[in-house]
ROMARMI-961363 format. One record per atom (N, C-alpha, C): y, z, x. Coordinates in pm, whole numbers, padded with zeros to 5 digits, always signed. Layout:
N
YZX ...
//
This chain:
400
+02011+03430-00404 +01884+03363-00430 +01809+03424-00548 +01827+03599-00567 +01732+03637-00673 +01810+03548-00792 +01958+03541-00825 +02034+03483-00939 +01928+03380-00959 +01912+03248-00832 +01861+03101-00840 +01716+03108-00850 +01633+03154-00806 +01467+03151-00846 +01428+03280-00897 +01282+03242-00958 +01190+03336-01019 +01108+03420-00912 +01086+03515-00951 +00969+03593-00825 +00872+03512-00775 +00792+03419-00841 +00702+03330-00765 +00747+03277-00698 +00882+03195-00676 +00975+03105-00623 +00981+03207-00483 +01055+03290-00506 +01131+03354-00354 +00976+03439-00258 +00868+03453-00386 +00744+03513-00308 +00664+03411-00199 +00708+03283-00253 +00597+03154-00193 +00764+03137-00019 +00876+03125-00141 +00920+03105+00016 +00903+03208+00142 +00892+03334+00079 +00891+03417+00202 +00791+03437+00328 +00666+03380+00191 +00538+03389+00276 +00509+03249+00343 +00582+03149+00355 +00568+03046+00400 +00722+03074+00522 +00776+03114+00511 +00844+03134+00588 +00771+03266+00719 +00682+03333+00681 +00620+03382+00778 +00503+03347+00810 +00456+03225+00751 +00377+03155+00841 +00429+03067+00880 +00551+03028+00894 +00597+02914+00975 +00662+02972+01104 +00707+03093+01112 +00797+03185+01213 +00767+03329+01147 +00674+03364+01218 +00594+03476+01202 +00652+03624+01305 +00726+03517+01428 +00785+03648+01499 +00968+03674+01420 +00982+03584+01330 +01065+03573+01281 +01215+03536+01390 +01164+03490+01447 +01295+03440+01539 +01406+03344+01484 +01396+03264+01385 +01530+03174+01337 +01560+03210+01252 +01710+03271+01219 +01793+03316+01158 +01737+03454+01104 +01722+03510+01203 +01663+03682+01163 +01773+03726+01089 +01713+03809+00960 +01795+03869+00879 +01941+03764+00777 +01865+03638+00803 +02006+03569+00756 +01970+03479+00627 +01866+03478+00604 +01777+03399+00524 +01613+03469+00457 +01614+03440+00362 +01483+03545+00255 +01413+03674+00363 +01561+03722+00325 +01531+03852+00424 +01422+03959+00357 +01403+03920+00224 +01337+04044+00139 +01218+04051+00174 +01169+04183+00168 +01042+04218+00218 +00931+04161+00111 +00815+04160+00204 +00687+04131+00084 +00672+04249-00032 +00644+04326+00004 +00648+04448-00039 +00732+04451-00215 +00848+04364-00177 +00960+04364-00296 +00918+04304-00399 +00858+04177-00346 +00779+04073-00487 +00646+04066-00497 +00551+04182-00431 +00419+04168-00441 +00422+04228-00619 +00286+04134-00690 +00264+04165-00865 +00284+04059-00859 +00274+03992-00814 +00354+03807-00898 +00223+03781-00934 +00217+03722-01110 +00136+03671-01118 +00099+03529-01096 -00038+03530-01052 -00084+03379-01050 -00063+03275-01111 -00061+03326-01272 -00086+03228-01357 -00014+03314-01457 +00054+03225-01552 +00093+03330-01701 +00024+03228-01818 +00029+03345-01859 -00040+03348-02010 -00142+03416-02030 -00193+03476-02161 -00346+03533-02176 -00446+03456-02122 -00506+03535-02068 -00637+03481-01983 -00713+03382-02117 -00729+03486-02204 -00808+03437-02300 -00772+03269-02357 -00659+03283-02368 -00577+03079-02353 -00652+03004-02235 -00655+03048-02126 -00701+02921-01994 -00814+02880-02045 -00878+02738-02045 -00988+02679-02016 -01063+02714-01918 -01204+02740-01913 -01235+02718-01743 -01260+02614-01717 -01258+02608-01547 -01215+02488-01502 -01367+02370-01511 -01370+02265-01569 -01551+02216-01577 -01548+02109-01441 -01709+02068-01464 -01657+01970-01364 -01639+01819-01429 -01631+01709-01337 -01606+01613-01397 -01423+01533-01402 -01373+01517-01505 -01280+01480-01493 -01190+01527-01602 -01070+01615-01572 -01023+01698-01691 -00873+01613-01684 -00823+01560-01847 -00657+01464-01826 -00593+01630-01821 -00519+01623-01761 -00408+01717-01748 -00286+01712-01851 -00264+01773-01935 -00215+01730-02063 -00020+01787-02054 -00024+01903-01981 +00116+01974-01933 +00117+02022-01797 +00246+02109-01822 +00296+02188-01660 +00202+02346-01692 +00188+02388-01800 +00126+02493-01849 -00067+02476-01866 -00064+02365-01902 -00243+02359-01914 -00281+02321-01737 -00233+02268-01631 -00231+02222-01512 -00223+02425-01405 -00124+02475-01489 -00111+02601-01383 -00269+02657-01447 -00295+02642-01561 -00434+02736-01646 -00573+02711-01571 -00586+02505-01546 -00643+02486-01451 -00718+02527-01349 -00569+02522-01256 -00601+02546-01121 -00613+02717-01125 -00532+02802-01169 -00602+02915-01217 -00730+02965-01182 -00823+02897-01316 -00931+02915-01335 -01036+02851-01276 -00998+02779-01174 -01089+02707-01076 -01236+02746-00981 -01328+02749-01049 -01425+02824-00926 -01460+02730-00823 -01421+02609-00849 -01421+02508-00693 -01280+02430-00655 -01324+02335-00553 -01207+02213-00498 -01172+02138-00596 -01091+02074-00592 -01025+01975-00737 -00933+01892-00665 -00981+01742-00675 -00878+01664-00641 -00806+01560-00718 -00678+01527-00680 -00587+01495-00813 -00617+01349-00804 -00571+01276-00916 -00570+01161-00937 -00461+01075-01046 -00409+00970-00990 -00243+00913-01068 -00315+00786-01101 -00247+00704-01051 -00252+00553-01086 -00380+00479-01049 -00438+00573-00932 -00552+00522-00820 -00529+00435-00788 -00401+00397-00705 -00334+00285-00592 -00423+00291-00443 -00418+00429-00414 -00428+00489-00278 -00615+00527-00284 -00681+00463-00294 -00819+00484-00329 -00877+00632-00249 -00822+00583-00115 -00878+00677+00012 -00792+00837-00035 -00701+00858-00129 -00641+00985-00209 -00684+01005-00283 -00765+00941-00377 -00770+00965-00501 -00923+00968-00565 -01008+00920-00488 -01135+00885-00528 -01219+01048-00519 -01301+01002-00621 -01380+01094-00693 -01476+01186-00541 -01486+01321-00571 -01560+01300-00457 -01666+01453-00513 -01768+01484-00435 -01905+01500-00441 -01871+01671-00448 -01921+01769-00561 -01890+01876-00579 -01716+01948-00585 -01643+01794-00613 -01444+01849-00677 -01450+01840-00804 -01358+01858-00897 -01348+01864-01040 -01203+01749-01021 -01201+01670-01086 -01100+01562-01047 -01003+01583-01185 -00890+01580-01121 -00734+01619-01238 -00677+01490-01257 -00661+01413-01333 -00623+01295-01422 -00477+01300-01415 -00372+01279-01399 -00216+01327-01409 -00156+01176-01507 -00264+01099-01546 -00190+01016-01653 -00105+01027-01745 -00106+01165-01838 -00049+01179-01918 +00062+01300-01927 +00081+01322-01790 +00194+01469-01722 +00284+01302-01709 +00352+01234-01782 +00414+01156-01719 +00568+01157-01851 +00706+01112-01796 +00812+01059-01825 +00900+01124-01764 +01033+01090-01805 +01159+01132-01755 +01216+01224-01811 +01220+01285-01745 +01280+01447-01799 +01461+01442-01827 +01540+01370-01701 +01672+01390-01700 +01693+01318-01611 +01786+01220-01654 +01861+01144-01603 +02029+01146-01574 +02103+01137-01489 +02245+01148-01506 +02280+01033-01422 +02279+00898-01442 +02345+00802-01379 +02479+00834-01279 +02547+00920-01344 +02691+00934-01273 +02701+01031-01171 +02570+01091-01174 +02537+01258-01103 +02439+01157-00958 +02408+01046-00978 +02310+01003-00879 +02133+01056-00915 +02107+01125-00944 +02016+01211-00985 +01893+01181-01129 +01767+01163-01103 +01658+01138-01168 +01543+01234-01168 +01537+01318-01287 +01440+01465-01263 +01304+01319-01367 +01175+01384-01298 +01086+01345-01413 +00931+01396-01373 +00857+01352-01485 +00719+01440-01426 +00620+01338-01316 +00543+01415-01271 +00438+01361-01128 +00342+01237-01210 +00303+01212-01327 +00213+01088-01370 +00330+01016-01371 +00443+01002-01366 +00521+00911-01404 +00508+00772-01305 +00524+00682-01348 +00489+00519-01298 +00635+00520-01245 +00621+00472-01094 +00727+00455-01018 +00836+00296-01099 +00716+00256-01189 +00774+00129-01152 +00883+00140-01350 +00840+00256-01412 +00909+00303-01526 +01061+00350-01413 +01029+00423-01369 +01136+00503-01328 +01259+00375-01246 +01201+00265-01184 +01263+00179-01122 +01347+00050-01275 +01274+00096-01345 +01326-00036-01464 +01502+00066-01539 +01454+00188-01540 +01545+00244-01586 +01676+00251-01442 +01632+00251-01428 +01761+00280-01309 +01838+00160-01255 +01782+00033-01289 +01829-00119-01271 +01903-00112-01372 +01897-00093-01522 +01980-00068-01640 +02094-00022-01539 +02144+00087-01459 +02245+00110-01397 +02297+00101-01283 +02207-00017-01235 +02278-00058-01097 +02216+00014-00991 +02141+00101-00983 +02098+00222-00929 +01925+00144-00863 +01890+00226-00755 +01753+00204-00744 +01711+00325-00685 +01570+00309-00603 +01517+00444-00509 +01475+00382-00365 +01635+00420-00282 +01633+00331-00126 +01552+00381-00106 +01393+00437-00054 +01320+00460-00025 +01204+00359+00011 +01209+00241-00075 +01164+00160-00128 +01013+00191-00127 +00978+00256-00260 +00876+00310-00274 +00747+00148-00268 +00650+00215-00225 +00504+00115-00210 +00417+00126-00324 +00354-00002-00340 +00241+00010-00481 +00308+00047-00595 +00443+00006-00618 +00512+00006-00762 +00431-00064-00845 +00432-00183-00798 +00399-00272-00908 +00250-00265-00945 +00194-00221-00847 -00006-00183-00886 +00050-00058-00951 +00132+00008-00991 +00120+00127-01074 +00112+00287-01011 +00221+00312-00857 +00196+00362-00843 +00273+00523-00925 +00249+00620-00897 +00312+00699-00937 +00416+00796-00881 +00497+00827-00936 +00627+00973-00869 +00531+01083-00761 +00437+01137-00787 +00405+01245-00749 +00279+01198-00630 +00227+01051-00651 +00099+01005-00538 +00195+00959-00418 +00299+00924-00445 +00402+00838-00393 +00497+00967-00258 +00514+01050-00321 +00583+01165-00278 +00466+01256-00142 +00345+01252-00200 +00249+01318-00120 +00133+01205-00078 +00196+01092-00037 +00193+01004+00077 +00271+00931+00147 +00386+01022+00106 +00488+00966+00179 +00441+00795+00187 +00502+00772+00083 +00522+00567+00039 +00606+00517+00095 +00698+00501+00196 +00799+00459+00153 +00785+00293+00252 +00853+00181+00182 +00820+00044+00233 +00889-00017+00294 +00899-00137+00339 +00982-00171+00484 +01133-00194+00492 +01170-00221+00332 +01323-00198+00319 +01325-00037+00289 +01312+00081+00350 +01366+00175+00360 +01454+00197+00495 +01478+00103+00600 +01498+00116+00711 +01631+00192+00694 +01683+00115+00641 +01867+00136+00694 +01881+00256+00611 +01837+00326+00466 +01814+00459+00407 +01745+00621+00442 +01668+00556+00510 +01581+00679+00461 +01420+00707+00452 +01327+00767+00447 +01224+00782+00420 +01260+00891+00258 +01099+00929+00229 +01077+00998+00071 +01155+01135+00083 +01185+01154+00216 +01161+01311+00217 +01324+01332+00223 +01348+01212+00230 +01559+01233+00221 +01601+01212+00113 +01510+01184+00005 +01570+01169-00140 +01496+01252-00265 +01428+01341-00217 +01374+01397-00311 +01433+01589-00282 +01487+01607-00414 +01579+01692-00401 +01548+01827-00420 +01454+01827-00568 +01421+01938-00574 +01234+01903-00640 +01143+01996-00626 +01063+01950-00712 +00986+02123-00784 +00893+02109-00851 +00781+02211-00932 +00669+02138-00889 +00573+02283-00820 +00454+02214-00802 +00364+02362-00869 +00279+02344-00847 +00150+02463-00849 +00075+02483-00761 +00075+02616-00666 -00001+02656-00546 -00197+02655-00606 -00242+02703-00506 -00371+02681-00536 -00404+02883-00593 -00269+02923-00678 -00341+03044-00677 -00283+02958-00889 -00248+02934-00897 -00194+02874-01028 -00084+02911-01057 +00053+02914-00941 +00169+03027-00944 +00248+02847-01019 +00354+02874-01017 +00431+02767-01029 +00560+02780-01001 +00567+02706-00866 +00687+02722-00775 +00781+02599-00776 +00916+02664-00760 +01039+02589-00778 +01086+02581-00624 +01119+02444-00584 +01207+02472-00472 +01349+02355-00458 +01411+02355-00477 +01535+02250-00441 +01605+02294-00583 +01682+02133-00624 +01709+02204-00712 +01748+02044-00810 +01832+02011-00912 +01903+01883-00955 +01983+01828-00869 +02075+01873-00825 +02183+01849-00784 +02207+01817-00639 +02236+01683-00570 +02261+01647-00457 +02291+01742-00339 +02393+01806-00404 +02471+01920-00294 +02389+02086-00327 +02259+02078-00304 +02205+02224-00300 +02098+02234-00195 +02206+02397-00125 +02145+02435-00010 +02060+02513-00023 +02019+02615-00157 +02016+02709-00172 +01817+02778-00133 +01772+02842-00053 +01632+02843-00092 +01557+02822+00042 +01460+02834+00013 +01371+02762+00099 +01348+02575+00109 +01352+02498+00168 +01311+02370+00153 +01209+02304+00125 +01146+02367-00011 +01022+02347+00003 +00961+02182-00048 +01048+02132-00075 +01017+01996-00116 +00995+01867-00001 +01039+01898+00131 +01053+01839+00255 +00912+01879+00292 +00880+02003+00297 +00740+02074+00323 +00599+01962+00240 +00653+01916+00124 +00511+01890+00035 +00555+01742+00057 +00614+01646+00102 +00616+01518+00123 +00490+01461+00226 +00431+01394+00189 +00301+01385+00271 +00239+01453+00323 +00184+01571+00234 +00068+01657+00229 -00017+01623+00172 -00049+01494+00150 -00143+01469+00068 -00256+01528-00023 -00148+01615-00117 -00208+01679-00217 -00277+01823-00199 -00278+01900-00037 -00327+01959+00009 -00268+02079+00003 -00166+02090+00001 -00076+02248-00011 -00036+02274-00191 +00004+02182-00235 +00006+02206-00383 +00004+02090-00508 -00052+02110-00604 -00009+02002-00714 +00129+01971-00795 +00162+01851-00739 +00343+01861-00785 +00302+01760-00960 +00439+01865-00996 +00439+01844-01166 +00558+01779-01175 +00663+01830-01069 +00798+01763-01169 +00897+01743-01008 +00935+01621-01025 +01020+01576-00919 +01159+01531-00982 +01279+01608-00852 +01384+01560-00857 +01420+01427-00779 +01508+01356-00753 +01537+01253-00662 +01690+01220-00634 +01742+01200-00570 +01879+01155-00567 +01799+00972-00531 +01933+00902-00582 +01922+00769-00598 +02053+00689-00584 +02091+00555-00529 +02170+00525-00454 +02229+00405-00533 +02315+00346-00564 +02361+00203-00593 +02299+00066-00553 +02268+00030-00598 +02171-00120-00557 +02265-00232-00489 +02223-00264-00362 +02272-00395-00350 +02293-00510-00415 +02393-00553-00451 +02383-00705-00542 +02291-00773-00507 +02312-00832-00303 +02184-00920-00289 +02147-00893-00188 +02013-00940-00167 +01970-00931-00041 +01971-01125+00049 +01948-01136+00172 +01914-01240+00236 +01849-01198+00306 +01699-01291+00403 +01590-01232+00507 +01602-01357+00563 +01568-01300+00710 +01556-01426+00800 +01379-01373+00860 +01366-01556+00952 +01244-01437+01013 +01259-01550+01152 +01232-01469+01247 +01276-01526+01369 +01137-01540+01468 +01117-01672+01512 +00987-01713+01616 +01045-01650+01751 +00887-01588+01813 +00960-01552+01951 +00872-01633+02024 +00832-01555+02138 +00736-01677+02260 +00615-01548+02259 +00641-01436+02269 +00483-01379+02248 +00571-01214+02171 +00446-01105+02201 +00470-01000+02222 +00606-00919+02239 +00581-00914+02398 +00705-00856+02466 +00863-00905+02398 +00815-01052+02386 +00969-01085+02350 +01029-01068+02219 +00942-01022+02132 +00946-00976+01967 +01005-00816+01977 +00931-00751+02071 +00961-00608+02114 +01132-00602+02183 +01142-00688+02240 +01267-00701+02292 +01372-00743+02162 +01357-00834+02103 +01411-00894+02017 +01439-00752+01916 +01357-00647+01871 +01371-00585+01795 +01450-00434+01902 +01461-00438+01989 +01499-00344+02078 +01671-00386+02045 +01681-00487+02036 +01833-00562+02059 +01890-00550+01944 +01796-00590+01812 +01852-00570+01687 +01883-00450+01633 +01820-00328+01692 +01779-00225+01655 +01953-00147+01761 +01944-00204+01831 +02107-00154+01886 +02256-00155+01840 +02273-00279+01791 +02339-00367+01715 +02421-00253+01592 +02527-00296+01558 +02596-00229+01450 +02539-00229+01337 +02448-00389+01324 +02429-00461+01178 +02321-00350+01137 +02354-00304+00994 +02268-00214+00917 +02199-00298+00858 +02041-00291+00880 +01905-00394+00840 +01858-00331+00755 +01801-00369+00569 +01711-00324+00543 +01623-00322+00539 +01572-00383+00595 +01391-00428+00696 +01410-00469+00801 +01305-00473+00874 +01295-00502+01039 +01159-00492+01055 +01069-00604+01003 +00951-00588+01094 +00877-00683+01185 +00747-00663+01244 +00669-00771+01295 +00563-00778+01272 +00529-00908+01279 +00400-00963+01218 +00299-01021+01356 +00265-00932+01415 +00242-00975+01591 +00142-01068+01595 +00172-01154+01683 +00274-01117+01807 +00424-01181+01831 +00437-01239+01748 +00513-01370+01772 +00638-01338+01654 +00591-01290+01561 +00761-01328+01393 +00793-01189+01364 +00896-01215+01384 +00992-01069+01354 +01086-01125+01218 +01041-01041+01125 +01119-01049+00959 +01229-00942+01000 +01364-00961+00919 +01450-00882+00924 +01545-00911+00774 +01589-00784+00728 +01657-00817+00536 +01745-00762+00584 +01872-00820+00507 +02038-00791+00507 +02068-00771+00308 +02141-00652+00278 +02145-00639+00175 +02307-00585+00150 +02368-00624+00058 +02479-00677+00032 +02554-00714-00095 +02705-00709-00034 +02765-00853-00159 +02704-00981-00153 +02742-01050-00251 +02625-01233-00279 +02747-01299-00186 +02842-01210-00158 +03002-01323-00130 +03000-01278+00036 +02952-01207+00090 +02950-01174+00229 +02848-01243+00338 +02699-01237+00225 +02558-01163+00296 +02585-01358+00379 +02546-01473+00372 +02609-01588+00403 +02646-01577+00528 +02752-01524+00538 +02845-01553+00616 +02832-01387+00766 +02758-01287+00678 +02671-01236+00784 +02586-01264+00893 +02507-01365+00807 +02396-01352+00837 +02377-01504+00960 +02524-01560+00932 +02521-01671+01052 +02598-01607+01162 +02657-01518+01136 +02722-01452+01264 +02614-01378+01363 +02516-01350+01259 +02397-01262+01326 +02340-01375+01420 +02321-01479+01368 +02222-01578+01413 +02289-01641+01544 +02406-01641+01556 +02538-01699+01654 +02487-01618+01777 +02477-01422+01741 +02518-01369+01843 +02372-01377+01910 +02263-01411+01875 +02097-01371+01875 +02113-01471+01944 +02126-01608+01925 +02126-01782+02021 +01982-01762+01953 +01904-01768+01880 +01798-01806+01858 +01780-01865+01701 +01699-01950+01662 +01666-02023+01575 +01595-01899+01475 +01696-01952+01323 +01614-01832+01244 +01588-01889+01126 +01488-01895+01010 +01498-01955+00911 +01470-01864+00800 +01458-01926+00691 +01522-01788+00551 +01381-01797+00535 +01382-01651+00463 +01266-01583+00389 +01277-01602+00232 +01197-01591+00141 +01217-01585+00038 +01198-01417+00048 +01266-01371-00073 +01213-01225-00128 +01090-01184-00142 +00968-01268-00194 +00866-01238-00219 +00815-01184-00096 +00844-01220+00005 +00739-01157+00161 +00770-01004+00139 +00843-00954+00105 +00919-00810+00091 +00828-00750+00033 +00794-00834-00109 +00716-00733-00209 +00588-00736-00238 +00522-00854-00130 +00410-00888-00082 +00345-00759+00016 +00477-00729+00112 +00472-00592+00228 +00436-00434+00138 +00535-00483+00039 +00531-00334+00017 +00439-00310-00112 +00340-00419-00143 +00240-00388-00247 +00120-00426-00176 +00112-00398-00023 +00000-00470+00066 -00096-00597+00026 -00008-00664-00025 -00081-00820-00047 -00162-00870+00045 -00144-00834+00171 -00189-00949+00258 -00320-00867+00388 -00342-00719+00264 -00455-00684+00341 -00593-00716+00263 -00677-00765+00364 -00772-00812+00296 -00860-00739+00207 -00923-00804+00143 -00980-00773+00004 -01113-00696+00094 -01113-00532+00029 -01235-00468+00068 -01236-00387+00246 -01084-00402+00265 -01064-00343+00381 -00951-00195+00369 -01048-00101+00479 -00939-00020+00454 -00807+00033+00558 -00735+00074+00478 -00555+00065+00513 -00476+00190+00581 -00463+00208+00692 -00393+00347+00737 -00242+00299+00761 -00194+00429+00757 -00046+00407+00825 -00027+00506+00948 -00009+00417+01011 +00040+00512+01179 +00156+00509+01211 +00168+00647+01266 +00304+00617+01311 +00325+00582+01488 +00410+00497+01476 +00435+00458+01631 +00579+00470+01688 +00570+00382+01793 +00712+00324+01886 +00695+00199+01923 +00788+00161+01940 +00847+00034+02045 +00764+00030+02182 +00781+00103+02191 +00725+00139+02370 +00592+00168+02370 +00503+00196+02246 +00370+00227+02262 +00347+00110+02165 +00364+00031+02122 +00304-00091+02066 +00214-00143+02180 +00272-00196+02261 +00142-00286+02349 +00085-00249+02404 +00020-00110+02434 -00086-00040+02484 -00173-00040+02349 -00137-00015+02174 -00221-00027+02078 -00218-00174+02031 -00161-00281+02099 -00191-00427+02061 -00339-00459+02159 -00309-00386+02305 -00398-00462+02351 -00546-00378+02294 -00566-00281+02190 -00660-00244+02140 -00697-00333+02039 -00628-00299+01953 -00601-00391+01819 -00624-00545+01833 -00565-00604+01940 -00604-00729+01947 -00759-00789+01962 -00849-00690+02006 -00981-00711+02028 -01060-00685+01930 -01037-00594+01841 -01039-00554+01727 -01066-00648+01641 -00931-00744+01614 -00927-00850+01542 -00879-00816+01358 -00798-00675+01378 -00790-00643+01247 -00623-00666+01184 -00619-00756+01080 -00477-00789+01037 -00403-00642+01029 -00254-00668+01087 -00178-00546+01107 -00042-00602+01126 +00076-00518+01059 +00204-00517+01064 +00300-00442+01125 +00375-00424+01196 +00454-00302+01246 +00634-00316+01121 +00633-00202+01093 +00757-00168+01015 +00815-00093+01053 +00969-00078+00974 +01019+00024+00978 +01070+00016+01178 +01107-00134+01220 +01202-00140+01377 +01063-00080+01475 +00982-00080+01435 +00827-00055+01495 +00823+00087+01525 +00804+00113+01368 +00818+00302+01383 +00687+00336+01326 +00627+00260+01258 +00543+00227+01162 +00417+00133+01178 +00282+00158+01224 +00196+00026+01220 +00118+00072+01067 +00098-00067+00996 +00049-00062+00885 -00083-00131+00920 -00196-00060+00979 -00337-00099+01011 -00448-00079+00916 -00528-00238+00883 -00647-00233+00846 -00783-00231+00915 -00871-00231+00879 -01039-00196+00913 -01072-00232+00815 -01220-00312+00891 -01348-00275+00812 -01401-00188+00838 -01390-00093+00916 -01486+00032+00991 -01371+00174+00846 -01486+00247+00790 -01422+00315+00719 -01298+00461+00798 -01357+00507+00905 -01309+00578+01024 -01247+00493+01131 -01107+00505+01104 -01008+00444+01243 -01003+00538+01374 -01016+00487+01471 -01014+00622+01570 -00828+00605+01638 -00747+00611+01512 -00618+00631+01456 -00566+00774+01403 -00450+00829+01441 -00379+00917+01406 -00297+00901+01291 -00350+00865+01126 -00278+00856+01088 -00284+00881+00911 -00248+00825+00813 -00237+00863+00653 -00358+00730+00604 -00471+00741+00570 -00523+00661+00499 -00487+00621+00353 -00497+00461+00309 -00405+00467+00189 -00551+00377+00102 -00631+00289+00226 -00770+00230+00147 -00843+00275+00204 -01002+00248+00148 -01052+00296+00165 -01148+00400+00115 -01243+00503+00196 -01308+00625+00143 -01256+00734+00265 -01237+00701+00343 -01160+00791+00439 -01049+00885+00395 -01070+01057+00402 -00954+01116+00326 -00907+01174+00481 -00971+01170+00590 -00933+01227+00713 -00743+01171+00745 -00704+01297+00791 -00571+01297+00825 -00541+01327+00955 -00571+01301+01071 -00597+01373+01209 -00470+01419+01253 -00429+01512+01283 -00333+01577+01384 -00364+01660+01501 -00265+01659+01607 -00266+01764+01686 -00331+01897+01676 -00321+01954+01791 -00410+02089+01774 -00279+02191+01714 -00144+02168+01783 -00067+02208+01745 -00038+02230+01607 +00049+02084+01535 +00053+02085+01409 -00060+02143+01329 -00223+02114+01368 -00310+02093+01304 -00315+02288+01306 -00273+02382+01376 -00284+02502+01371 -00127+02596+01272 -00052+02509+01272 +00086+02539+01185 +00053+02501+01064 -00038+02375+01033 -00076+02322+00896 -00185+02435+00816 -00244+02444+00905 -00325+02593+00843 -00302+02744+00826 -00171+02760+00903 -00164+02911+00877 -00027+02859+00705 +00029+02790+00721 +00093+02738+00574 +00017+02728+00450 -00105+02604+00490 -00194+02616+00391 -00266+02737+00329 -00283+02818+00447 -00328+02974+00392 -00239+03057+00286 -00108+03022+00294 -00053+03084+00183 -00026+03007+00051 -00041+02849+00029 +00033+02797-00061 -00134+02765-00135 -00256+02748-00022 -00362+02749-00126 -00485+02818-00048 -00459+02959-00048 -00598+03045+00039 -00705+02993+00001 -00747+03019-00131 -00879+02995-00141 -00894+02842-00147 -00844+02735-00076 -00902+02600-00003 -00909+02503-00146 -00861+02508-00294 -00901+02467-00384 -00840+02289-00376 -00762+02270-00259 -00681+02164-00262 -00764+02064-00164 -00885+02131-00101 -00968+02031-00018 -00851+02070+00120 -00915+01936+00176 -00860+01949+00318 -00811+01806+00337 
//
C-alpha cells in the first residue's frame, strides 16, 4: 500500500478505519495495520501558505484540484458546494456558508473505451460524459438522474442519482471505481484506483456515495462503464388495485427475466423495460406477456426519461427519495394516500420517489427539491456517521 498511496491517502484510511472499528475486530493486523504514530505530519494542505486565498464569503468559482484544496484550507467557516443546481435542496445558497461553484473543475481527464473505464473531473456534465461514450457503444448502467437538466459527475455521485433503469445493473456505488476528493482539513485524498480489477486500499469511494457533500469535496471521479443495449422495449401493465400491482411485481421480480426498470405508478400501473438485441427484445417480450396471462401495452421511451429527469413532479414541489420494500409499501400508501401527494415506487419497489408541498417530510430519506437539506437516520447509523465525519471533516466545514 505505501508503493500505491501518498501519506495523506493511507493517513485518512487508517483513521477512518478506526472510526469505523475502533476495537479493531475485522481483519486485525491484516489490513492498514500501520500505526498513527507512522503518518502523523501530514500536511493539510500543500503549498506556501502565502499562495492560498482566504476563504471570502459569497460565492468563490473553483478554478482547480489545487486552488479547491487552498480553499477549504483556509476556511474560517461552513462552505457548501454547488454543480449544475439540479438538486436545489443540495445546493442552495444558505445563511452564514461561503458557497463553491464547481462549474469550471469540469472535463475528461481519461478515457479508455477498451479498458471499460472513464476518469474525469466533479463539474463535469453527466450528460458530456454520456455523449462521449455513445460514440462507443458504451453508457453509465447506473442510469444517472437530471442528465439532461445538467446534472453533474460529482452532485450525481454524492446523491447517489441513480434512475429506474438501473435495476438489472447496479446503483452509483457499483460503478464508481476510484475517486480524489478533499477532506475538510484541505488534505487531498486518493482512494480506488483506474482500473476495474483494484482491490488495493481502503474503499473509500463506496464511503462518499451519498454523503451528500458532507464528509468531503470530490474533484475527480473514476467509473467503470458497460456496453449499451442496442434496444430497449417497455410494457406497462393495468392491475385491479394496490395489492395486486405488489403482487404482480413480487412475481416479476422472481422470474429469470433481467428487467431494466420495474416500477409503479400507484395504485394500479406497473411499467417494466427489457433491454436488448432489436432481433430478440419482440419476441421476449410476448413470451413475457404469455407467461403473466395479463393484458400489456407498449410504452414509448419517453416515460423513462420523463422518470429519470422528474418530469412529472409538480412545479414548486419538493422531492425526496426513500428507501423502501414491497412489504412496507401499503402501510406508507395508506399514509400517502391521504396526503394526496404525486409519488412513484422504483427500482421493483426498493425506492419511493415522494413529493410535498410541506418543505419537511416526516420521511427517512435524501431530499433532491426543495429547501430541506435534512437527511434523517437512525440513532445507530446516525452515531457511526459522526464518529467518520470527525475524521474526514473535524472542524464541521462540510455542514451537516
Amino acid at each position: 500500500l505505501v508503493k500505491m498511496f501518498q501519506p495523506a491517502d493511507l493517513q485518512v484510511m487508517y483513521e477512518v478505519r478506526q472510526a469505523m472499528d475502533p476495537a479493531q475486530l475485522a481483519n486485525r493486523g491484516k489490513m492498514l495495520f500501520y500505526p498513527g504514530s507512522v503518518l502523523n505530519g501530514v500536511s493539510p494542505a500543500q503549498g506556501p501558505r502565502a499562495s492560498r486565498p482566504r476563504l471570502a464569503s459569497g460565492t468563490i468559482d473553483v478554478e482547480s484540484i489545487q486552488h479547491l484544496q487552498d480553499l477549504i484550507a483556509e476556511a474560517d467557516g461552513p462552505v457548501t458546494l454547488r454543480g449544475a443546481r439540479t438538486k436545489p435542496a443540495r445546493s442552495a445558497s444558505r445563511d452564514g456558508f461561503t458557497t463553491l461553484d464547481f462549474s469550471r473543475l469540469s472535463g475528461i481527464i481519461e478515457y479508455e473505451p477498451s479498458e471499460f473505464t472513464i476518469t474525469a473531473l466533479a463539474g463535469t456534465r453527466i450528460a458530456e460524459v454520456q455523449r462521449l461514450l455513445a460514440e462507443h457503444g458504451q453508457f453509465l448502467p447506473f442510469d444517472p438522474v437530471l442528465a439532461e437538466a445538467g446534472a453533474t459527475l460529482g452532485g450525481t455521485v454524492a446523491a447517489a442519482g441513480r434512475g429506474p433503469a438501473s435495476l438489472r445493473y447496479g446503483g452509483v456505488r457499483d460503478f464508481l471505481i476510484g475517486v480524489r476528493f478533499v477532506d475538510g482539513q484541505g488534505r487531498l485524498i486518493r482512494g480506488g484506483g483506474k482500473v476495474v480489477k483494484n482491490a488495493a486500499g481502503f474503499d473509500l469511494p463506496k464511503l462518499i456515495v451519498g454523503s451528500a457533500g458532507t464528509l468531503g469535496v470530490l474533484a475527480e471521479l473514476t467509473f467503470k462503464v458497460f456496453p449499451r443495449p442496442e434496444n430497449y422495449l417497455s410494457l406497462s401493465v393495468e392491475t385491479s388495485g394496490l395489492t395486486d400491482s405488489l403482487d404482480l411485481i413480487r412475481e416479476l421480480s422472481a422470474t429469470a427475466v433481467e428487467f431494466e426498470a420495474l416500477d409503479l405508478l400507484p395504485p394500479k400501473t406497473v411499467l417494466l423495460r427489457l433491454g436488448g438485441r432489436s432481433s430478440t427484445l419482440r419476441q421476449r417480450a410476448e413470451k413475457l406477456v404469455s407467461i403473466l396471462k395479463r393484458a400489456c401495452s407498449e410504452v414509448q421511451e419517453a416515460a423513462w426519461e420523463d422518470a429519470r429527469e422528474f418530469r412529472w413532479v409538480p412545479r414548486g414541489a419538493s422531492l425526496w427519495r426513500v428507501p423502501t420494500t414491497v412489504t412496507r409499501i401499503p402501510k406508507l400508501e395508506e399514509r400517502l394516500v391521504a396526503e394526496d401527494c404525486p409519488r412513484r415506487y422504483s427500482l421493483a419497489g426498493n425506492v419511493c420517489w415522494l413529493t410535498s408541498r410541506k418543505e419537511e417530510a416526516d420521511v427517512d430519506g435524501m431530499p433532491y427539491f426543495g429547501t430541506s437539506r435534512r437527511v434523517p437516520c437512525s440513532q445507530g447509523a446516525s452515531d457511526f456517521a459522526r464518529r467518520v465525519k470527525s475524521v474526514l471533516d473535524p472542524k464541521g466545514r462540510f455542514g451537516a
